[in-house]
C-alpha positions as CSV (number, residue, x, y, z in Angstrom):
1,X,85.8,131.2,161.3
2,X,88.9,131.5,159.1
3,X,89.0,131.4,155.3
4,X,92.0,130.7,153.1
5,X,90.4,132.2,149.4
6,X,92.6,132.3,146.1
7,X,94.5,135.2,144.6
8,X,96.1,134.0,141.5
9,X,98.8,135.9,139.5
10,X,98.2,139.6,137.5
11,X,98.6,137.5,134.6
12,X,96.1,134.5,134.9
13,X,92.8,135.0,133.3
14,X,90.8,134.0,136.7
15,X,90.8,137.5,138.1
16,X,90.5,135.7,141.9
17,X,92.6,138.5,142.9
18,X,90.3,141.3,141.9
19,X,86.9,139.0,142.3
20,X,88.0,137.5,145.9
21,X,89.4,140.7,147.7
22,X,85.7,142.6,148.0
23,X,84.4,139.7,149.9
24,X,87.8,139.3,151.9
25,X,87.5,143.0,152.4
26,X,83.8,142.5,153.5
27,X,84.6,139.8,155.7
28,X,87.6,140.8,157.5
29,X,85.1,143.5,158.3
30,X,83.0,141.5,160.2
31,X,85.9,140.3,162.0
32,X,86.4,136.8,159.9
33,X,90.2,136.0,160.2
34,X,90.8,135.7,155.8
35,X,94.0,134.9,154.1
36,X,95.2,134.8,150.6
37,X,96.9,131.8,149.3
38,X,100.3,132.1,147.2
39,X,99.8,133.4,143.8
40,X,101.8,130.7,142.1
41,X,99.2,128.0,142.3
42,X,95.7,127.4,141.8
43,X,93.7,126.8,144.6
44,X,91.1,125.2,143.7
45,X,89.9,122.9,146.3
46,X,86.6,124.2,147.8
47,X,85.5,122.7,151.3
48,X,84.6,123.7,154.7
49,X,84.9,121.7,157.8
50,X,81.8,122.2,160.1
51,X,82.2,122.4,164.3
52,X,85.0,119.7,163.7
53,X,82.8,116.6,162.5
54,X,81.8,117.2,158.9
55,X,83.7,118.3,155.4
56,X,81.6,119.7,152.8
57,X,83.8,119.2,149.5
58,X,82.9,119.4,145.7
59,X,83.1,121.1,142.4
60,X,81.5,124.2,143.2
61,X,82.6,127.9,143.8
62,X,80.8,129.8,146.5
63,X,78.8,132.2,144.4
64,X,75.7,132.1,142.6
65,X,76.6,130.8,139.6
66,X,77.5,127.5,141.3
67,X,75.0,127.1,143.0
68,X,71.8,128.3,140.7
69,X,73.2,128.4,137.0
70,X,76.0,125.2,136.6
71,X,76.3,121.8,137.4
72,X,78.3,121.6,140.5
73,X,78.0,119.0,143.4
74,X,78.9,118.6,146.6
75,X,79.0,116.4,149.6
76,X,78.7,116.5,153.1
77,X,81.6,114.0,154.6
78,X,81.4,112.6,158.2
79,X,84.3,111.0,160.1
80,X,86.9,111.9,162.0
81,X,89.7,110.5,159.6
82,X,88.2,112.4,156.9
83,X,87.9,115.9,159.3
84,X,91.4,115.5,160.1
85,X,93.0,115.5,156.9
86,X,91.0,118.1,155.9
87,X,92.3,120.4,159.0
88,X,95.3,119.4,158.5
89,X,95.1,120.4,154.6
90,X,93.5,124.0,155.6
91,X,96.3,124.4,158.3
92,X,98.6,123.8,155.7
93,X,97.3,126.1,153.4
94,X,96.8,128.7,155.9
95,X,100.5,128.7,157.3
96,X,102.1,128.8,154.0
């Protein structure tokens, strides 16, 4: 499992930084590779890409709020075109 998780700039009003390094914290304690994006952008793709034959993509952050309170979708995407440009998306993001 490896995680690439926003941490936007001191300055934006997001607060990813603050609000996404407990649970990095949390998870690289349970040995879960995580990384930080580059503060200068926005990430604000959400999706996941299961054993390497499905992409779950949408609207929604992974907290509560998106997934009890708001009105956030998401799909589950088979194929291996789609899985690919995905991996290759989430490598990208990963390396940078």
């Amino acid at each position: 499992v490896r995680l690439v998780v926003d941490k936007d700039r001191d300055i934006d009003p997001y607060q990813s930084k603050i609000i996404n390094s407990k649970t990095a914290n949390y998870l690289k304690k349970q040995g879960i590779d995580v990384r930080f994006d580059q503060s200068d952008r926005l990430l604000h793709s959400k999706f996941v890409i299961l054993d390497n034959k499905r992409v779950v993509v949408g609207s929604h952050n992974w907290t509560k709020g998106s997934y009890f309170e708001y009105d956030d979708i998401s799909l589950c995407i088979e194929g291996a075109q789609i899985v690919s440009d995905f991996k290759g998306r989430f490598e990208r993001l990963y390396n940078a």
